[in-house]
RODO-2510 file (C-alpha; in nm, 4 decimals, decimal comma):
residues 249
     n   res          X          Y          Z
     1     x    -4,7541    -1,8920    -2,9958
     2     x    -4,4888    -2,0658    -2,9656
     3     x    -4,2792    -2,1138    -2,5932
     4     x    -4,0019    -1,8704    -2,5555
     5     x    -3,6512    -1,9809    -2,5485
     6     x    -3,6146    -1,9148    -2,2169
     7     x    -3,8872    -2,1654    -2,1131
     8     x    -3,6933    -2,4025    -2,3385
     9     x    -3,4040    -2,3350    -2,1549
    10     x    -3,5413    -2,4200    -1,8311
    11     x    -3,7722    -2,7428    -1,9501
    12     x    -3,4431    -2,9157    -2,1092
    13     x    -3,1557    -2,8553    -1,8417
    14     x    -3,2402    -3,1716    -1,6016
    15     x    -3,0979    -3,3095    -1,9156
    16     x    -2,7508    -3,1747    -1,9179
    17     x    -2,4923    -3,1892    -1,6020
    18     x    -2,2577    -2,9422    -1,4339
    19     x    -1,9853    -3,2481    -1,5527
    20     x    -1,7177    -3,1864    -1,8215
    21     x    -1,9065    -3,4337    -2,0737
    22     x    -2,1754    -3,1692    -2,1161
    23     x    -2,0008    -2,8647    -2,0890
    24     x    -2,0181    -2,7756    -2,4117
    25     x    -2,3816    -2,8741    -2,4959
    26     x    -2,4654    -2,6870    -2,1989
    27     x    -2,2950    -2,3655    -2,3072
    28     x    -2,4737    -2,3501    -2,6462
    29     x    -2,8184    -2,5108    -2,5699
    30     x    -2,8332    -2,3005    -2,2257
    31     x    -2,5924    -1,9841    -2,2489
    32     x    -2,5306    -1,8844    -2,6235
    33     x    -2,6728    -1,5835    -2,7520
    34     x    -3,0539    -1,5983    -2,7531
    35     x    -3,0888    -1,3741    -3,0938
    36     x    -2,8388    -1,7128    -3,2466
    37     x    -2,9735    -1,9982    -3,1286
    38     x    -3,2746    -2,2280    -3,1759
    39     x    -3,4167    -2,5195    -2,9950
    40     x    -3,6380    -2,7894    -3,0425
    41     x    -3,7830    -2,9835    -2,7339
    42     x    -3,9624    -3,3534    -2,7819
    43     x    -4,1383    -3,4149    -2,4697
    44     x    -4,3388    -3,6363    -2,2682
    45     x    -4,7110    -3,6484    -2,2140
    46     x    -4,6436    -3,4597    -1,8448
    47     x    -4,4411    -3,1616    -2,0150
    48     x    -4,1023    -3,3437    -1,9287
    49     x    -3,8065    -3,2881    -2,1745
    50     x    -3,7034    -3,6451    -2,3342
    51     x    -3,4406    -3,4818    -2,5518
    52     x    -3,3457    -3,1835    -2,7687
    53     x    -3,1294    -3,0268    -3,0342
    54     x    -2,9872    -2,7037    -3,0861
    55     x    -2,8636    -2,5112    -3,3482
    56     x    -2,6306    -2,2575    -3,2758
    57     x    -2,4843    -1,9534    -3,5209
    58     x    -2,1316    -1,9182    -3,3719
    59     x    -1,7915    -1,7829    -3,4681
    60     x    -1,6423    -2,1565    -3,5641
    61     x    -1,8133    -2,1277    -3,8503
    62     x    -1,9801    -1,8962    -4,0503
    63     x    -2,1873    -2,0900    -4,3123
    64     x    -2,2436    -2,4173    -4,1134
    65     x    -2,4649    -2,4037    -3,8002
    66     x    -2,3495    -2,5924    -3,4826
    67     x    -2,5571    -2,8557    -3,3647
    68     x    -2,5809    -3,0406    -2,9874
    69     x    -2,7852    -3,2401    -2,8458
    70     x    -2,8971    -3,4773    -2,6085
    71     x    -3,1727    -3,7024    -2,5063
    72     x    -3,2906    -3,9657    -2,2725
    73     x    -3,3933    -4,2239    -2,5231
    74     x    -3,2927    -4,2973    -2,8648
    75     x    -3,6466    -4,2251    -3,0412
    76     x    -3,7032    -3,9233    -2,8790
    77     x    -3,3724    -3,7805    -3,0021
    78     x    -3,4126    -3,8722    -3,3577
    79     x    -3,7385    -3,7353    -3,3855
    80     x    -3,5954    -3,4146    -3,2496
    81     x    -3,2998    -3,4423    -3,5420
    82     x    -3,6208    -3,4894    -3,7777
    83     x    -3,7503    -3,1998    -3,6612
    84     x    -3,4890    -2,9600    -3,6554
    85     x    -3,2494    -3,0775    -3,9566
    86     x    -3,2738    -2,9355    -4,2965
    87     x    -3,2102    -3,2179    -4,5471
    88     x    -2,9207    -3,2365    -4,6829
    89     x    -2,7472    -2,9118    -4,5083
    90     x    -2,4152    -2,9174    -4,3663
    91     x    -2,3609    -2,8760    -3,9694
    92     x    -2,0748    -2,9329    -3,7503
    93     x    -2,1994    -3,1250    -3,4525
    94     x    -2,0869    -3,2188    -3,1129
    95     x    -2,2521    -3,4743    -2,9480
    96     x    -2,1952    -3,7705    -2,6700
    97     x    -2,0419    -4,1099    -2,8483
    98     x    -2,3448    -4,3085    -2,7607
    99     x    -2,5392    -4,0799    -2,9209
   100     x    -2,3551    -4,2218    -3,2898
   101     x    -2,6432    -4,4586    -3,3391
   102     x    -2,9055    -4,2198    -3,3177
   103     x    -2,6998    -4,0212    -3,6127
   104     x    -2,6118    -4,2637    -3,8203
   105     x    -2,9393    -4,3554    -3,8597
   106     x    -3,0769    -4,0239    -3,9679
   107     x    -2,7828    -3,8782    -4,1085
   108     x    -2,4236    -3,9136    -4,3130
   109     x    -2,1679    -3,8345    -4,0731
   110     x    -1,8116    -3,6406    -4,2185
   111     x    -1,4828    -3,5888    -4,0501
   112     x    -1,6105    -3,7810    -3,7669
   113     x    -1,3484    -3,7939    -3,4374
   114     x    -1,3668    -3,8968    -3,0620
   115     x    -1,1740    -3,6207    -2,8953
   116     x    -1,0944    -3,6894    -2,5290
   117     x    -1,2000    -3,3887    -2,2355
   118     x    -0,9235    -3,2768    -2,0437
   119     x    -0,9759    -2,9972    -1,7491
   120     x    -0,7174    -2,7726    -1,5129
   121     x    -0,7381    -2,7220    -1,2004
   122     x    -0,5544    -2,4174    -1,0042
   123     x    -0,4239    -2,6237    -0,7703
   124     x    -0,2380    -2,8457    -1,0780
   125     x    -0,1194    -2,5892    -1,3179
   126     x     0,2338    -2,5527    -1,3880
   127     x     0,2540    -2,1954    -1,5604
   128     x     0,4704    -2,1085    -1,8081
   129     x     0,6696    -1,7449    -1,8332
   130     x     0,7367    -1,5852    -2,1924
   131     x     0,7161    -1,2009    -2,1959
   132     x     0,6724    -1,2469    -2,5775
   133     x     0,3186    -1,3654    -2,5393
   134     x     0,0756    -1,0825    -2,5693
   135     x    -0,2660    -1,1305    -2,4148
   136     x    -0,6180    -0,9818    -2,4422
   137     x    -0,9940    -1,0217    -2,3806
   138     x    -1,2914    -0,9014    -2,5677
   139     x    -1,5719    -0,7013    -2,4555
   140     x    -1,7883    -1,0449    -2,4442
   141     x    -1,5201    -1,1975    -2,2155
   142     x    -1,3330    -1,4452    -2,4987
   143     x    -0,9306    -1,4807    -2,4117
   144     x    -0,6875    -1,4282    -2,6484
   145     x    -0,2248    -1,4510    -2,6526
   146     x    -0,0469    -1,4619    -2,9176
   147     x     0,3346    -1,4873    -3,0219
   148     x     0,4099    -1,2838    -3,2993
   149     x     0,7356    -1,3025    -3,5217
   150     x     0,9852    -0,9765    -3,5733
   151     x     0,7733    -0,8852    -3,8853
   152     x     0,4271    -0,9154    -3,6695
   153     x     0,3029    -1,2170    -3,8063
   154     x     0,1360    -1,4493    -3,5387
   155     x     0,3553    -1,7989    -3,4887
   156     x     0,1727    -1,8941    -3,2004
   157     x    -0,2044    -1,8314    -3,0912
   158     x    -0,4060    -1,9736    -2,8358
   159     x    -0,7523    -1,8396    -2,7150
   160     x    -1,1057    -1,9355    -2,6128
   161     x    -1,3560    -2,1171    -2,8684
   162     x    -1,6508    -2,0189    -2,6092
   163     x    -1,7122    -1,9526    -2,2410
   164     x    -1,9618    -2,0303    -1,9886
   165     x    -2,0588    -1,9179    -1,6495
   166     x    -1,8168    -2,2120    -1,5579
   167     x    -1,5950    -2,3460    -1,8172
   168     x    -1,3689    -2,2408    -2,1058
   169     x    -1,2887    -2,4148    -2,3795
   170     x    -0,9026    -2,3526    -2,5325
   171     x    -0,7718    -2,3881    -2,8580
   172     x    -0,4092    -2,3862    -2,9828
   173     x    -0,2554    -2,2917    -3,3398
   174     x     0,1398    -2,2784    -3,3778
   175     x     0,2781    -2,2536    -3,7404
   176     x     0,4913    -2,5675    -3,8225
   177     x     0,8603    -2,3066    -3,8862
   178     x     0,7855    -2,2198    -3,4581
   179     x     0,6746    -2,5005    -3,3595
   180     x     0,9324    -2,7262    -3,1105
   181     x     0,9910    -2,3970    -2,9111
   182     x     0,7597    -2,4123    -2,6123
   183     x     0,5361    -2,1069    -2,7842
   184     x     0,2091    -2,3495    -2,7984
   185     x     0,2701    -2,3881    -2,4420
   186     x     0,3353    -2,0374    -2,3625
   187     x     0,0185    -1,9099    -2,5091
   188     x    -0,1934    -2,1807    -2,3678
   189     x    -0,0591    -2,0706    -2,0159
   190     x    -0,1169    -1,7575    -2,0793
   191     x    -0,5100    -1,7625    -2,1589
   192     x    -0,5150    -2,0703    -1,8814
   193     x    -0,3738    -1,8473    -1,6097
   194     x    -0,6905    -1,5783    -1,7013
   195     x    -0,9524    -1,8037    -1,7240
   196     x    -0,8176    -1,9509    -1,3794
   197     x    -0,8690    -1,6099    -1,2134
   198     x    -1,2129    -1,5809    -1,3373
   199     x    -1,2986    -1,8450    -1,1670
   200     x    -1,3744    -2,0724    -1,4741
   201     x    -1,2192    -2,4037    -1,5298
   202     x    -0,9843    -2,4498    -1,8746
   203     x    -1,1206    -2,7386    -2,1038
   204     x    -0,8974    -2,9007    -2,3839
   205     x    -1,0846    -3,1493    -2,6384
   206     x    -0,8199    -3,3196    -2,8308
   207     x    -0,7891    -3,6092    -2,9948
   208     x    -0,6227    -3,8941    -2,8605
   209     x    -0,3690    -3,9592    -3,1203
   210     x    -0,2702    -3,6224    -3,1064
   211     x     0,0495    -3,6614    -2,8934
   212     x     0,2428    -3,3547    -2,9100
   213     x    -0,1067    -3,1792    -2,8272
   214     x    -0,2088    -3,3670    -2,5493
   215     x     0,1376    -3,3748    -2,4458
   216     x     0,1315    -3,0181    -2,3943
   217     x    -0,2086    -2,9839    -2,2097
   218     x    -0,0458    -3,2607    -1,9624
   219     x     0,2734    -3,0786    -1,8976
   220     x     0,0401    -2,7576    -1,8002
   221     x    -0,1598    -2,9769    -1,5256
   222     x    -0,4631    -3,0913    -1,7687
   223     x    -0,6075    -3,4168    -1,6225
   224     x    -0,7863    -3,6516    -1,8572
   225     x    -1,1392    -3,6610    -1,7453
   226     x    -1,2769    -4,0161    -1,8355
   227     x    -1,5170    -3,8121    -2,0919
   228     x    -1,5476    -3,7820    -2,4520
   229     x    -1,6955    -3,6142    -2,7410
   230     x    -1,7737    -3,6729    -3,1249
   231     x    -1,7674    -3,4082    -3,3436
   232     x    -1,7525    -3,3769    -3,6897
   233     x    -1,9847    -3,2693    -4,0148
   234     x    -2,3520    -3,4104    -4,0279
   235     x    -2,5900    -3,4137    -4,3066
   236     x    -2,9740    -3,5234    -4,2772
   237     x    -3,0534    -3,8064    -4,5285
   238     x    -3,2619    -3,6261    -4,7718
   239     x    -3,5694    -3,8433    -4,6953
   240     x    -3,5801    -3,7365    -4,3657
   241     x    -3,8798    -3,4679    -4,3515
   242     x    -3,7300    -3,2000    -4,1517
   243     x    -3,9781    -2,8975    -3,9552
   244     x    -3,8174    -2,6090    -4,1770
   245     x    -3,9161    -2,7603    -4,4837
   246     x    -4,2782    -2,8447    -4,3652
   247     x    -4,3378    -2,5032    -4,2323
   248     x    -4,1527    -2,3034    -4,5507
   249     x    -3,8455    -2,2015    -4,3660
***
């Protein structure tokens, strides 16, 4: 029989940090819902975790699997993408840029981006005011304000993507008629200022050519952290042999 996730859990996190740069690997390889998530651990002759990759069933997307990783050497990891890809199946990814060689060699990469990490503090956020943002929170924790037009159509959402015991990652969406108004802004402060009083610290991955966006996230008290992540669409090379396929999954 197989070790339990759990066990997993606790063999791979001396590979992933409290930092920003892993704070969304660590949600999903170490927090995610057990019943959605799967592992697979390559590790050294004394039991010690060289690297791992999980795939994740999440809300992002419903027919493509989310896959993280990491790993402390190169051949470790891409044994543990042998193992737990299905050839030729679509999964979004997110992974650490130095980790792109390891990929590329295994798989086609899609839609590929470097996004840049950017956290908020308490002590640096500049709140924003609009009693036309409604808020709430689901019974799993995950924020939520929106803006909504005269007709009740939503012209500005922002919310949470996931949550962890100590971040929160937020996402943005303005229609292009609203946008110019301060309502992304509005919204973002708005699911900032809960997460805040939780006690968790806002995230915003953007990419750097993004302006207006990471415009706004700087005008709220976001700091750049230094870190980055790439993310995109991965497919394994169908000669890779992949553990599903060997075992009849």
């Amino acid at each position: 029989m197989g070790e339990s996730l759990a066990a997993q859990r606790a063999r791979i996190a001396p590979l992933l940090t409290p930092e920003p740069s892993d704070a969304l690997s660590s949600y999903f390889a170490l927090e995610h819902d057990a019943q959605r998530t799967r592992l697979y651990v390559r590790t050294d002759p004394n039991g010690r975790a060289l690297a791992f990759v999980a795939i994740c069933q999440t809300g992002l997307d419903l027919f493509r699997p989310l896959v993280v990783m990491r790993g402390r050497d190169e051949p470790a990891l891409r044994e543990a993408l042998r193992t737990a890809l299905t050839p030729g199946r679509s999964y979004l990814f997110s992974a650490l840029p130095s980790d792109r060689p390891a990929l590329t060699a295994l798989c086609d990469l899609e839609s590929e981006q470097v996004n840049a990490i950017y956290t908020l503090r308490a002590a640096d956020f500049q709140p924003v005011i609009n009693v036309l943002v409604q808020t709430s929170r689901t019974p799993d924790g995950m924020v939520r304000a929106v803006v909504r037009a005269r007709d009740g159509a939503t012209v500005a959402e922002a919310g949470t993507s996931w949550i962890s015991s100590r971040y929160a990652e937020v996402f943005v969406r303005v229609v292009e008629a609203a946008r110019g108004r301060g309502l992304g802004k509005s919204v973002v402060s708005a699911v900032c200022a809960q997460l805040l009083e939780s006690g968790r610290t806002p995230l915003y991955i953007v990419s750097p050519d993004n302006q207006p966006s990471v415009g706004l996230a700087v005008r709220l008290g976001f700091r750049e952290t230094g870190a980055h992540e790439l993310s995109g669409v991965l497919r394994l090379k169908p000669a890779q042999a992949s553990f599903e396929q060997q075992n009849g999954a």
